[in-house]
Biopython code that builds the backbone (N, CA, C, O; Angstrom):
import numpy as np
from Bio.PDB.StructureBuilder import StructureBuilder

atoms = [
    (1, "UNK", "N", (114.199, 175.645, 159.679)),
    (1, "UNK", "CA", (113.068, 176.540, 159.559)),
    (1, "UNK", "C", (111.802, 175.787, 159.967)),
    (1, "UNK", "O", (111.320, 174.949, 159.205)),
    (2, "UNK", "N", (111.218, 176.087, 161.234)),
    (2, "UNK", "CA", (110.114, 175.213, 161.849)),
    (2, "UNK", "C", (108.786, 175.941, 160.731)),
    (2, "UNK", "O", (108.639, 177.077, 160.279)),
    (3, "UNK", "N", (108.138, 174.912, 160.616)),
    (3, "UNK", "CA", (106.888, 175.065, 159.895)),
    (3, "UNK", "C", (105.622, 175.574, 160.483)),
    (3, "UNK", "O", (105.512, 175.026, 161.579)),
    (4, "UNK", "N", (104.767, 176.246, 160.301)),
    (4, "UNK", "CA", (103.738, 177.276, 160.839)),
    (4, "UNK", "C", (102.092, 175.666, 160.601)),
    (4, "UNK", "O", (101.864, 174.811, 159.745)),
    (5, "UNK", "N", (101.624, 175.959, 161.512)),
    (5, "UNK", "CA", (100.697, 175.353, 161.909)),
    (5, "UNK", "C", (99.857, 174.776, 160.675)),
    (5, "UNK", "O", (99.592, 175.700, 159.906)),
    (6, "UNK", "N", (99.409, 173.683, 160.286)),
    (6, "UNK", "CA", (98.727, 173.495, 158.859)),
    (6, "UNK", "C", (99.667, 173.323, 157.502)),
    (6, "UNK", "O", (99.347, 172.863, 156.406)),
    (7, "UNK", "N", (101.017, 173.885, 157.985)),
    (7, "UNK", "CA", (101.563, 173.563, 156.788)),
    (7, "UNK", "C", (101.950, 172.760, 156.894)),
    (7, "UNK", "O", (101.922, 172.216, 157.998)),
    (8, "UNK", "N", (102.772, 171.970, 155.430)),
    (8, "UNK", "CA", (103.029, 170.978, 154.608)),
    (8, "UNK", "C", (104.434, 170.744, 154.847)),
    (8, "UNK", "O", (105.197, 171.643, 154.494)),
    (9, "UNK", "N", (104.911, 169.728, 155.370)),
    (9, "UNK", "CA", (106.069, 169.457, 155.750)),
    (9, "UNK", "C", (107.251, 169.438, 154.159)),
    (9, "UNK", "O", (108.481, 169.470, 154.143)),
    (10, "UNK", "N", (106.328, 169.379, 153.052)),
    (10, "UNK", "CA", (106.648, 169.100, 151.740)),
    (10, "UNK", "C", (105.438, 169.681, 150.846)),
    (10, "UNK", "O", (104.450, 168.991, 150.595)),
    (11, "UNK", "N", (105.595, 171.017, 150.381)),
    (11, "UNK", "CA", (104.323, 171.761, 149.917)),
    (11, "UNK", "C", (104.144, 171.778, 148.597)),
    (11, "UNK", "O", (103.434, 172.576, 147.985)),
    (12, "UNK", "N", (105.159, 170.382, 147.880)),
    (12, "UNK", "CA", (105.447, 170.478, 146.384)),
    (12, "UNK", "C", (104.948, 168.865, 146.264)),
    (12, "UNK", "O", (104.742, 168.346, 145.167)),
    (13, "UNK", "N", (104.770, 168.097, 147.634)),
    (13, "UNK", "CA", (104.124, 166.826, 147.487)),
    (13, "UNK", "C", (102.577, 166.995, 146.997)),
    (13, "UNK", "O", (101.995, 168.045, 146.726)),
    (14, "UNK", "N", (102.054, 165.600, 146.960)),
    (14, "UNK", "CA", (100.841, 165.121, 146.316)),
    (14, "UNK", "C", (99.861, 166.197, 147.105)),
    (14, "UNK", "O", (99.971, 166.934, 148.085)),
    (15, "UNK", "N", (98.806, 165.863, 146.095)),
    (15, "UNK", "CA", (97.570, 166.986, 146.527)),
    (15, "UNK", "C", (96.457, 166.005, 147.342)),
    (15, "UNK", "O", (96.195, 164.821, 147.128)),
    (16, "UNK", "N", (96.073, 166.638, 148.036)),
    (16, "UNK", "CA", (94.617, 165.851, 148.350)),
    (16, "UNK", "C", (93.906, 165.196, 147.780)),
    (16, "UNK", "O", (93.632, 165.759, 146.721)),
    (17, "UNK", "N", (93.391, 164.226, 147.880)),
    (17, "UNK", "CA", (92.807, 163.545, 147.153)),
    (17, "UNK", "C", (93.415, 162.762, 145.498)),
    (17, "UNK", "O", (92.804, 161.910, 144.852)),
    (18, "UNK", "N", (94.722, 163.367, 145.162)),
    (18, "UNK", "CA", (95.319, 162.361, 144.110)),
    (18, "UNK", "C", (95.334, 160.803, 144.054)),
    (18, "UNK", "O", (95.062, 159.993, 143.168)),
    (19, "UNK", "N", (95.781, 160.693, 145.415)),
    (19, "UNK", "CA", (95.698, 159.168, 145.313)),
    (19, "UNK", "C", (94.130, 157.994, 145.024)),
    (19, "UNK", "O", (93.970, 156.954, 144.386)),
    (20, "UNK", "N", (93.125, 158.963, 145.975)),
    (20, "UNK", "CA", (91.965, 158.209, 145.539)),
    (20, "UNK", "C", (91.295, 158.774, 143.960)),
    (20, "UNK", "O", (90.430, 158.132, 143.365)),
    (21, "UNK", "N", (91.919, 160.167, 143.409)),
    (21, "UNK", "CA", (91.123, 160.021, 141.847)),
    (21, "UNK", "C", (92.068, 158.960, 140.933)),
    (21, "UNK", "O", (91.512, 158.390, 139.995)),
    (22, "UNK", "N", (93.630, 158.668, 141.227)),
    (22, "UNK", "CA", (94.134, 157.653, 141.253)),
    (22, "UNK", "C", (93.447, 156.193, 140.915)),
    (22, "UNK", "O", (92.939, 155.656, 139.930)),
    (23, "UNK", "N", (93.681, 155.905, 142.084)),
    (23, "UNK", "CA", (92.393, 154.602, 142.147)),
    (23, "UNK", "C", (91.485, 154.386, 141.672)),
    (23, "UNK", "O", (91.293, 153.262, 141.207)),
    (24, "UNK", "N", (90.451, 155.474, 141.581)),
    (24, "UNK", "CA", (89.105, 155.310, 140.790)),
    (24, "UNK", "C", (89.145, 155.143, 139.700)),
    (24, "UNK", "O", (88.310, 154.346, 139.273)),
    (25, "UNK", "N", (90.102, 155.779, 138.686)),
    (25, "UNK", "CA", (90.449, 156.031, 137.465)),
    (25, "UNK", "C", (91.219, 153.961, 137.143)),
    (25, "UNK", "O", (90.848, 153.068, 136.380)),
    (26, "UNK", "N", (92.130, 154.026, 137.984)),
    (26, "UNK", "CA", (92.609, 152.902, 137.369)),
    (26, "UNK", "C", (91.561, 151.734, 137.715)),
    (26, "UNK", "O", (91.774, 150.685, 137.105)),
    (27, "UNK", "N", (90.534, 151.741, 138.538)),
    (27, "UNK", "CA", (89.600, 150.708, 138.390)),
    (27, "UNK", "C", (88.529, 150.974, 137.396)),
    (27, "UNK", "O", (88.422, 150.042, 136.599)),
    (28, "UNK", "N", (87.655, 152.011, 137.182)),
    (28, "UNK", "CA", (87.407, 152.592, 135.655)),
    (28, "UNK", "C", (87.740, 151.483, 134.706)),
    (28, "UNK", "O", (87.020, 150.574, 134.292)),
    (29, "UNK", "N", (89.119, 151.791, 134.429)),
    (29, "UNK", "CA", (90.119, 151.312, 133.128)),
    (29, "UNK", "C", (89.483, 149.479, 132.902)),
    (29, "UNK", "O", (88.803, 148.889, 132.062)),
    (30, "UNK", "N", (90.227, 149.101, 134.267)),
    (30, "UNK", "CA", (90.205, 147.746, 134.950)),
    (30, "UNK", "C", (89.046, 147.483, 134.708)),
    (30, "UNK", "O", (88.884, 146.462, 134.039)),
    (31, "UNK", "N", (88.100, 148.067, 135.027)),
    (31, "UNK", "CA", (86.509, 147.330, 134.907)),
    (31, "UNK", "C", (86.228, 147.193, 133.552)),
    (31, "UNK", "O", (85.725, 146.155, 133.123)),
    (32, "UNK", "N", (86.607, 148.504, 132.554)),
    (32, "UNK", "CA", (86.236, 148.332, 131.399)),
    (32, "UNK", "C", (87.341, 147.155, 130.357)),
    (32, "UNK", "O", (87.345, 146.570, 129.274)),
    (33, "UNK", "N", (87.770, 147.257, 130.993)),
    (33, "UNK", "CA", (89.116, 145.674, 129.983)),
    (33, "UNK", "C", (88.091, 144.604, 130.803)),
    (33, "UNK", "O", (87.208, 143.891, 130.327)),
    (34, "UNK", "N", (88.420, 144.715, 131.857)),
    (34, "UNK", "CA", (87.520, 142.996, 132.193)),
    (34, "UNK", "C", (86.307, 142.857, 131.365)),
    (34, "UNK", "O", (86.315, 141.803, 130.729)),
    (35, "UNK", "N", (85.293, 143.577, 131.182)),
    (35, "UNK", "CA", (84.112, 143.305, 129.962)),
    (35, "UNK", "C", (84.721, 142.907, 129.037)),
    (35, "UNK", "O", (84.388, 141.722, 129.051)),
    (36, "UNK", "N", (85.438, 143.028, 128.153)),
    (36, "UNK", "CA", (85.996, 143.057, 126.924)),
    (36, "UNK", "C", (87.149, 141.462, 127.135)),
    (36, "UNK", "O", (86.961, 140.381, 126.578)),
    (37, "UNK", "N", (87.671, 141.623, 127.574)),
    (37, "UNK", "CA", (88.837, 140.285, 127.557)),
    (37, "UNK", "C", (88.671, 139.555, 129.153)),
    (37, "UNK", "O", (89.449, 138.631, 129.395)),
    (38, "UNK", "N", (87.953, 139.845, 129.929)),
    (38, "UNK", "CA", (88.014, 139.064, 131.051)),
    (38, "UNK", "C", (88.128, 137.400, 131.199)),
    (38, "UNK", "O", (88.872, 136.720, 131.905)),
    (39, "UNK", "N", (87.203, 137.066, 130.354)),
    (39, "UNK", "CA", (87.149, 135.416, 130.419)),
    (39, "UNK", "C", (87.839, 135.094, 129.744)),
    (39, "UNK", "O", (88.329, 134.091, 130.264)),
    (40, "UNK", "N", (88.487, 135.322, 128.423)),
    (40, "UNK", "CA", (90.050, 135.137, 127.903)),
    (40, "UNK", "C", (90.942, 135.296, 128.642)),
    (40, "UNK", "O", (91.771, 134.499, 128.202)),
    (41, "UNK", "N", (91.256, 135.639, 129.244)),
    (41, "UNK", "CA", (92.512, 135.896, 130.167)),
    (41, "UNK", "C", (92.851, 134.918, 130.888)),
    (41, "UNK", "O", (93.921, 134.329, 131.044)),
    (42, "UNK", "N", (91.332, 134.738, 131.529)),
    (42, "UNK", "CA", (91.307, 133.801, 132.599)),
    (42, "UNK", "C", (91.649, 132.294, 132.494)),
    (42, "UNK", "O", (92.023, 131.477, 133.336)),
    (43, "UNK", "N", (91.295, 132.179, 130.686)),
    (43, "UNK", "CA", (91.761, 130.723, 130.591)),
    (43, "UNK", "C", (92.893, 130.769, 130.273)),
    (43, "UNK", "O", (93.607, 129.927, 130.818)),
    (44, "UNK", "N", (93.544, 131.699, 129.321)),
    (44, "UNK", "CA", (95.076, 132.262, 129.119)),
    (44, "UNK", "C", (95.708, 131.982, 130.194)),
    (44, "UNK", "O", (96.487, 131.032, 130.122)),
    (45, "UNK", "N", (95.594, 132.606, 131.331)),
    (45, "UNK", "CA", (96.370, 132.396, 132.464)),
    (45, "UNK", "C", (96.173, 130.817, 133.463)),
    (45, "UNK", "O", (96.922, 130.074, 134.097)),
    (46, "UNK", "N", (95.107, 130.866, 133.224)),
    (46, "UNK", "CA", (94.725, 129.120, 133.805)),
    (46, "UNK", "C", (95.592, 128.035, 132.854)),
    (46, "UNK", "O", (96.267, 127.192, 133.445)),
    (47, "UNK", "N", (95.577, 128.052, 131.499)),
    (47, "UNK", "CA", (96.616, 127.032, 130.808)),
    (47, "UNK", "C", (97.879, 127.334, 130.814)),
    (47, "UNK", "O", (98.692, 126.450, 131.087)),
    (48, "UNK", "N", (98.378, 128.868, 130.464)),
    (48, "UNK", "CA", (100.106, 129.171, 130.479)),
    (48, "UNK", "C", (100.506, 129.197, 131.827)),
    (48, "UNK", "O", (101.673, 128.818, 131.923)),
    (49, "UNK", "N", (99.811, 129.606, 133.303)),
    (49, "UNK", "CA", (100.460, 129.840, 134.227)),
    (49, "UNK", "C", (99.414, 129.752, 135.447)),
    (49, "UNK", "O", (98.887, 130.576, 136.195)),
    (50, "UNK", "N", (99.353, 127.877, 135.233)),
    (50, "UNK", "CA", (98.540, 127.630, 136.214)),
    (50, "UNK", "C", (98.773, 127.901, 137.635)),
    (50, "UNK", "O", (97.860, 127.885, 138.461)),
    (51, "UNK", "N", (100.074, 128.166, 137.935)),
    (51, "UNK", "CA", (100.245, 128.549, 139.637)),
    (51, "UNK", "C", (99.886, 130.041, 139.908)),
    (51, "UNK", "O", (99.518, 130.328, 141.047)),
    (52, "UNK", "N", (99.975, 131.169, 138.808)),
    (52, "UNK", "CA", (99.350, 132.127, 139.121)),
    (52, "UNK", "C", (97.440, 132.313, 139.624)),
    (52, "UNK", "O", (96.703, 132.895, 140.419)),
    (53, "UNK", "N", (97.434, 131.214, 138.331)),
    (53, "UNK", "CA", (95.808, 131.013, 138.237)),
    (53, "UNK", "C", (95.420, 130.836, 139.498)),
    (53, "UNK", "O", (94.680, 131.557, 140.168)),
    (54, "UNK", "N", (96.083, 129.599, 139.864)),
    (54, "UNK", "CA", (95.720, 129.101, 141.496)),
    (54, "UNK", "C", (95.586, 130.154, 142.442)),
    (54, "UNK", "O", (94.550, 130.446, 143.040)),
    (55, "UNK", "N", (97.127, 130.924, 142.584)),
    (55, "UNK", "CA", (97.115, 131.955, 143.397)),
    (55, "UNK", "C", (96.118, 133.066, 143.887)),
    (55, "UNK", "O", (95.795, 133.645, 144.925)),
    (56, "UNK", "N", (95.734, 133.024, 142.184)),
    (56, "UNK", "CA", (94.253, 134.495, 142.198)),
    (56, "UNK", "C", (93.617, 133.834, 142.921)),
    (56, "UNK", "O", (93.302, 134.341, 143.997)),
    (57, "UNK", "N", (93.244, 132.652, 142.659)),
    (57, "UNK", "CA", (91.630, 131.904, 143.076)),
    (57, "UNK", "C", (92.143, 132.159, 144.837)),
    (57, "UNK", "O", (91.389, 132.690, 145.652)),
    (58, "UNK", "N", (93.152, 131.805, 145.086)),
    (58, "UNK", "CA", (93.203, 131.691, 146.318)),
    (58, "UNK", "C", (93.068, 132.957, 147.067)),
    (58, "UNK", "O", (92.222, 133.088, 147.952)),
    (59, "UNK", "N", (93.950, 133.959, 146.697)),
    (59, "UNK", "CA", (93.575, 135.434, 146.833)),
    (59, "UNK", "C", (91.936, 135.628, 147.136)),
    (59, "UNK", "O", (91.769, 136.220, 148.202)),
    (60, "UNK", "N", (91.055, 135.378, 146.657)),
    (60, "UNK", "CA", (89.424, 135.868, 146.526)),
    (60, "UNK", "C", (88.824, 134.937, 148.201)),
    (60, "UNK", "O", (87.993, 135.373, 148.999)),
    (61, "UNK", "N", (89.615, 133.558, 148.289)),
    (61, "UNK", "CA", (89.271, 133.236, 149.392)),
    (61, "UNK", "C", (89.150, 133.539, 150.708)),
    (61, "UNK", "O", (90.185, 133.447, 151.368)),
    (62, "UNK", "N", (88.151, 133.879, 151.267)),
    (62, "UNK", "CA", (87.712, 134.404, 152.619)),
    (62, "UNK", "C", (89.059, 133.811, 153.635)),
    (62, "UNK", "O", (89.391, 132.638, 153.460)),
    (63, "UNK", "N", (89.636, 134.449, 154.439)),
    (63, "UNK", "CA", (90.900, 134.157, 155.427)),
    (63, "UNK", "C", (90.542, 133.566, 156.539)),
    (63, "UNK", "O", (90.856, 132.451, 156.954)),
    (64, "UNK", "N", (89.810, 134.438, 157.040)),
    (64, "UNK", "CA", (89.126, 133.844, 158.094)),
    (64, "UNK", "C", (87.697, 133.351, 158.382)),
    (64, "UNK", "O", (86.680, 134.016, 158.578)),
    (65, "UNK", "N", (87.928, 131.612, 158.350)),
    (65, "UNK", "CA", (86.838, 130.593, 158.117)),
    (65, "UNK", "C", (86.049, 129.898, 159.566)),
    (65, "UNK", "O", (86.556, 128.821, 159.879)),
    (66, "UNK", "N", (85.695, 130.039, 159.846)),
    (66, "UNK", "CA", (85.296, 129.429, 160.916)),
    (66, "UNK", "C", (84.118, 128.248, 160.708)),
    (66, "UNK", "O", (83.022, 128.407, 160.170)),
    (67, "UNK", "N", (84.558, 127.263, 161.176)),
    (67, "UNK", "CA", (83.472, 125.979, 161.093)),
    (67, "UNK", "C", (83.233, 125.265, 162.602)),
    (67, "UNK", "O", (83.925, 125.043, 163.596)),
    (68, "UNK", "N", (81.571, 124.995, 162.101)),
    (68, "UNK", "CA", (81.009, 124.484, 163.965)),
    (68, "UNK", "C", (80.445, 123.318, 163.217)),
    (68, "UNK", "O", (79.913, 123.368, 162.108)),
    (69, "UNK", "N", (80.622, 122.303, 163.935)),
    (69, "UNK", "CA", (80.206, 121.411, 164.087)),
    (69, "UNK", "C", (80.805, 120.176, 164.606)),
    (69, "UNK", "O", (81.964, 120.206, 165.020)),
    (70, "UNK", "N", (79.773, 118.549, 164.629)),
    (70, "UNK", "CA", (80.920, 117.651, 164.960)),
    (70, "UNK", "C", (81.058, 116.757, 163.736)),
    (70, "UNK", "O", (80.334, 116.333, 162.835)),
    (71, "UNK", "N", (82.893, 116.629, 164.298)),
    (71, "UNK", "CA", (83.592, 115.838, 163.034)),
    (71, "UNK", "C", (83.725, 114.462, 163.375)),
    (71, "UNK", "O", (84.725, 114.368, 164.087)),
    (72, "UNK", "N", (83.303, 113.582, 163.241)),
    (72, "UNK", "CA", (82.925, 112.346, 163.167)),
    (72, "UNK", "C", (84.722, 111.667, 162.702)),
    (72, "UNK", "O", (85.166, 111.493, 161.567)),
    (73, "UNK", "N", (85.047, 111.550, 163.327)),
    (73, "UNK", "CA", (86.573, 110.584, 163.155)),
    (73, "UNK", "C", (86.619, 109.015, 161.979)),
    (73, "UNK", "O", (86.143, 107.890, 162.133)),
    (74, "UNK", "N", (87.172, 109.443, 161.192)),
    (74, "UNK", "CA", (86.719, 107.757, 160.677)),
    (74, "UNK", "C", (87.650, 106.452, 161.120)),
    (74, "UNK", "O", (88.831, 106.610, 161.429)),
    (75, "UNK", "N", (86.868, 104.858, 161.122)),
    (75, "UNK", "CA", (87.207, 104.541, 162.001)),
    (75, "UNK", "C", (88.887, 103.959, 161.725)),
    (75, "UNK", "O", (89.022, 103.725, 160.524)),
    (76, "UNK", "N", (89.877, 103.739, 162.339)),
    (76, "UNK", "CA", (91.376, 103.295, 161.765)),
    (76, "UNK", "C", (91.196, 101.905, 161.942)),
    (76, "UNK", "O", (90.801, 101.305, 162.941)),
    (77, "UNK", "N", (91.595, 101.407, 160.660)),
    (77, "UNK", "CA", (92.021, 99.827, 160.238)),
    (77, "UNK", "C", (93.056, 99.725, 160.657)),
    (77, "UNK", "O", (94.013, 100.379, 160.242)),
    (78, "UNK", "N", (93.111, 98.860, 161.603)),
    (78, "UNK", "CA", (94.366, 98.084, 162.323)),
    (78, "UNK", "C", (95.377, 97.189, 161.522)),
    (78, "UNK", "O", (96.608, 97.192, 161.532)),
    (79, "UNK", "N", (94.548, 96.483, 160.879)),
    (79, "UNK", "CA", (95.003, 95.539, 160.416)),
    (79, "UNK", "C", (96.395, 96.024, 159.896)),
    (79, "UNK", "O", (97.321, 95.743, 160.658)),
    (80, "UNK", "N", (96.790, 96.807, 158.563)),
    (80, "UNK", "CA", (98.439, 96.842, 158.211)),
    (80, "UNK", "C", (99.151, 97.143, 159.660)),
    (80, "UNK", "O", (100.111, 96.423, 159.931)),
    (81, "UNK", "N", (98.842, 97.944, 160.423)),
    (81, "UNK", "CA", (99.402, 98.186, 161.974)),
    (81, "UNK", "C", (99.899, 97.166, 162.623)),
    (81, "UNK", "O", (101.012, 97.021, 163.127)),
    (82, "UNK", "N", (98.579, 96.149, 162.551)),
    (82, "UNK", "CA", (98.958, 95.110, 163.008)),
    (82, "UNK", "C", (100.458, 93.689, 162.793)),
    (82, "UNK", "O", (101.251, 93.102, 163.529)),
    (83, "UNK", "N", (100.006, 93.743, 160.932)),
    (83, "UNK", "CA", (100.854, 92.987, 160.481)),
    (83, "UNK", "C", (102.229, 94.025, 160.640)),
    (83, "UNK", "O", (103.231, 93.638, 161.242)),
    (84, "UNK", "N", (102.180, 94.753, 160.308)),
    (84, "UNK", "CA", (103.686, 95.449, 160.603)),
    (84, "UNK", "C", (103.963, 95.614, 162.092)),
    (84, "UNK", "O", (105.176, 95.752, 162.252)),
    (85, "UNK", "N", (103.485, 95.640, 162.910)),
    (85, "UNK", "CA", (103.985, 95.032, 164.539)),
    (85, "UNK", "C", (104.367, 93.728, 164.318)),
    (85, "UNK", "O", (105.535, 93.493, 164.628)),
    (86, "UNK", "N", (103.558, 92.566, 163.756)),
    (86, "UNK", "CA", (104.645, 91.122, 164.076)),
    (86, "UNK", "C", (105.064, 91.192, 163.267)),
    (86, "UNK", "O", (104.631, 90.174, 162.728)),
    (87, "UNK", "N", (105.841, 91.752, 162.394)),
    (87, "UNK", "CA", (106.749, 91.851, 161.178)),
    (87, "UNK", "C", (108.077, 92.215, 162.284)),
    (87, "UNK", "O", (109.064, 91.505, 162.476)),
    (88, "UNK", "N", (107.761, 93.543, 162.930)),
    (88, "UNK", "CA", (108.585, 94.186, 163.642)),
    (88, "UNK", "C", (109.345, 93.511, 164.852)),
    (88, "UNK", "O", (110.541, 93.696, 165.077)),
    (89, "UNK", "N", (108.407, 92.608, 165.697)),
    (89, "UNK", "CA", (108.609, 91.982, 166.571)),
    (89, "UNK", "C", (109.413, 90.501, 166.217)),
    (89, "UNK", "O", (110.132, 89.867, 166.989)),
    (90, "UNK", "N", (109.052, 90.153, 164.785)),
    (90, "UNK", "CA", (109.550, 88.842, 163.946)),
    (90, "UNK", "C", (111.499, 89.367, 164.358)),
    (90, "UNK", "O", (112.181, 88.984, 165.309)),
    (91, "UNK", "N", (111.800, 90.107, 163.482)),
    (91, "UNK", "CA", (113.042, 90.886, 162.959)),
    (91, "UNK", "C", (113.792, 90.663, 164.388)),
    (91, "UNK", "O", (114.820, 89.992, 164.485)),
    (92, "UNK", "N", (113.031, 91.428, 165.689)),
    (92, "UNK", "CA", (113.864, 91.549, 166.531)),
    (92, "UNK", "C", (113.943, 90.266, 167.432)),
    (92, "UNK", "O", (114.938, 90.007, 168.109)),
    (93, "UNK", "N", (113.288, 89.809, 167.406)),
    (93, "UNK", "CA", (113.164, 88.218, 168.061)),
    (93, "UNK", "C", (114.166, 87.635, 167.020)),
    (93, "UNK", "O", (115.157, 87.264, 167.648)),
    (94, "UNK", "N", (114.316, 87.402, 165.695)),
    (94, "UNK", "CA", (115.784, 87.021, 165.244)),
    (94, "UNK", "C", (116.706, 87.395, 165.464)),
    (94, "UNK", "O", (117.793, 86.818, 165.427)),
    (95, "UNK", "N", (116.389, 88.749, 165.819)),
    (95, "UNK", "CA", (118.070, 89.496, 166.161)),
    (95, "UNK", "C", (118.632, 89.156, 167.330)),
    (95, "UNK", "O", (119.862, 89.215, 167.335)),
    (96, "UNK", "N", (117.995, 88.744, 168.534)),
    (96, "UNK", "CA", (118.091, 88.602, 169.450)),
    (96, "UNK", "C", (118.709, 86.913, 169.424)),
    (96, "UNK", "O", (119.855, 86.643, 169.786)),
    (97, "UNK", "N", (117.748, 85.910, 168.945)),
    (97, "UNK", "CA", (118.242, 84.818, 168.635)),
    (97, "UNK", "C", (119.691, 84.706, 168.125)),
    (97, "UNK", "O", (120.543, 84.131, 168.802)),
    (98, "UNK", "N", (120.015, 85.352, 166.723)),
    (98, "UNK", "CA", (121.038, 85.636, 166.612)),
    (98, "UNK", "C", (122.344, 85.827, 167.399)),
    (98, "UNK", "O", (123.338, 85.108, 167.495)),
    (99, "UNK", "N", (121.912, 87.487, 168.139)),
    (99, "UNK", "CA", (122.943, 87.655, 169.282)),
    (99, "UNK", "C", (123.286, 86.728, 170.564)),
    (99, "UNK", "O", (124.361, 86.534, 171.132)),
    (100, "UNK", "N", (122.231, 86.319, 170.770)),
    (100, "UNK", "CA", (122.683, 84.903, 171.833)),
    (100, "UNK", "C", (123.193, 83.705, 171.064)),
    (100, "UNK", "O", (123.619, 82.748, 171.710)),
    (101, "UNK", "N", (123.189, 83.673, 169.810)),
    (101, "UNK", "CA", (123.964, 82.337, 169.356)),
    (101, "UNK", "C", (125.587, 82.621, 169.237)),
    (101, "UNK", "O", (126.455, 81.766, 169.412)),
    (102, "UNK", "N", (125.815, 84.045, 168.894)),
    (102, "UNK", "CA", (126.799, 84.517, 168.472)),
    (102, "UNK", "C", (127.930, 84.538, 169.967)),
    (102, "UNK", "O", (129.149, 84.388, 169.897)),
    (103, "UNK", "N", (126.927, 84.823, 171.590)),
    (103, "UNK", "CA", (127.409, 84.836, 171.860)),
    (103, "UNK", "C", (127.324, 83.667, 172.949)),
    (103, "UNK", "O", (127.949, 83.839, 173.996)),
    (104, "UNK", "N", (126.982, 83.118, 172.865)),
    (104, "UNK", "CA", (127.559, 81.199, 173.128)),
    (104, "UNK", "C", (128.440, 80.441, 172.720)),
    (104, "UNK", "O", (128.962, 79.395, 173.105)),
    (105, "UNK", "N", (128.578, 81.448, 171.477)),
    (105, "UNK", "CA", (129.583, 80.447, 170.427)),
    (105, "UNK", "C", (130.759, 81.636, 170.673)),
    (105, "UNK", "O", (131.836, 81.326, 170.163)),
    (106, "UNK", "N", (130.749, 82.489, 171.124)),
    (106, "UNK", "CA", (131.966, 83.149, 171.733)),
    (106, "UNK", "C", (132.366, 82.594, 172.628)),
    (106, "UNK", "O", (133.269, 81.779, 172.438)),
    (107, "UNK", "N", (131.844, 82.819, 173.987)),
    (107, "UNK", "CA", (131.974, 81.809, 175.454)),
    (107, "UNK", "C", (132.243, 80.694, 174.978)),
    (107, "UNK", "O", (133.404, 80.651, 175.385)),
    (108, "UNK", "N", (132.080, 79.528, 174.315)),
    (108, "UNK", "CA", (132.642, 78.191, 174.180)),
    (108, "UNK", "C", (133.727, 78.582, 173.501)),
    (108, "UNK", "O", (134.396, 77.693, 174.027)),
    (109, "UNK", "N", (134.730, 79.271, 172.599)),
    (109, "UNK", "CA", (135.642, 79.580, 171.958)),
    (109, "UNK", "C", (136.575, 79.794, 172.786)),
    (109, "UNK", "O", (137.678, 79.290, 172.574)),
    (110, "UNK", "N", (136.288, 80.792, 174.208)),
    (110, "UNK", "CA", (137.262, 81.604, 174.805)),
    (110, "UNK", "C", (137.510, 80.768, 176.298)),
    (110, "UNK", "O", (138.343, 80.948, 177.186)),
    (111, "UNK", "N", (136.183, 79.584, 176.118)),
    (111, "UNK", "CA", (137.037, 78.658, 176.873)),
    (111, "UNK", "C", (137.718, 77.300, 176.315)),
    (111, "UNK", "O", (138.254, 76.576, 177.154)),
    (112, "UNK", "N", (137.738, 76.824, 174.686)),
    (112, "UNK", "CA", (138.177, 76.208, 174.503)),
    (112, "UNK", "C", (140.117, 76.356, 174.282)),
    (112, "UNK", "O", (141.004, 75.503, 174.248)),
    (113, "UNK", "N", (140.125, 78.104, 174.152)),
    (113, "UNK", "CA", (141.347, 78.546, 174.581)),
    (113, "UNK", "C", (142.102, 78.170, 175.395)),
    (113, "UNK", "O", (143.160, 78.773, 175.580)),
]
sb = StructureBuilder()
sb.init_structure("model")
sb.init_model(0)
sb.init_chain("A")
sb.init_seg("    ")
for serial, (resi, resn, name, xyz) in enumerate(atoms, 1):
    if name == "N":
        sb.init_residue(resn, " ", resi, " ")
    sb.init_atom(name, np.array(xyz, "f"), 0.0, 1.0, " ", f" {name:<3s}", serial, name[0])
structure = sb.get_structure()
C-alpha cells in the first residue's frame, strides 16, 4: 500500500518535536543535580574511578588544536651515544679477535693432521 504524499511511513512513530522536548527536559534535570551535588561527584569520581575522571576531562578538550610557532630543538648529549659506540665497537673488535684466533688454531690443527 504506497503512501500518499506527506504521510508517515510509520504514523504511530514519534511526534515532532519529542525528541528535542526530550533533551531539554533531561538537561533541566542535569543542570539542576549539578547545583546541588556537582563538586561531590567530581571528587567521588576523581578518587573511586580515576580513569573515568581522566576521560571526562579529556572529553571537554578542544580536538582540534592548532599551534604556530618555532620549536626550538633541544640540544642532544652525545656523550652516552658516544660511550655506547666504543662499548659497541670494543665487543666486536673482540669478537673478531676471537674468530681469527679460533681460526688459526683450526688451520694449524688440520695441518698438523
Amino acid at each position: 500500500m504506497p503512501w500518499r504524499k506527506g504521510q508517515s511511513g510509520n504514523p504511530g512513530g514519534r511526534s515532532q518535536g519529542s525528541r528535542r522536548k526530550l533533551t531539554d527536559a533531561f538537561i533541566r534535570v542535569l543542570a539542576r543535580d549539578w547545583k546541588v551535588h556537582g563538586e561531590a561527584v567530581i571528587k567521588r569520581v576523581r578518587e573511586e574511578h580515576p580513569a573515568a575522571y581522566f576521560k571526562g576531562m579529556l572529553s571537554l578538550v578542544q580536538k582540534d588544536v592548532s599551534v604556530e610557532g618555532k620549536i626550538n630543538p633541544a640540544p642532544l648529549k652525545t656523550e652516552p651515544l658516544s660511550a655506547t659506540m666504543a662499548w659497541i665497537e670494543q665487543i666486536v673488535q673482540e669478537s673478531d679477535d676471537a674468530s681469527g684466533a679460533n681460526a688459526a688454531g683450526k688451520n694449524n690443527s688440520d695441518s698438523a693432521a
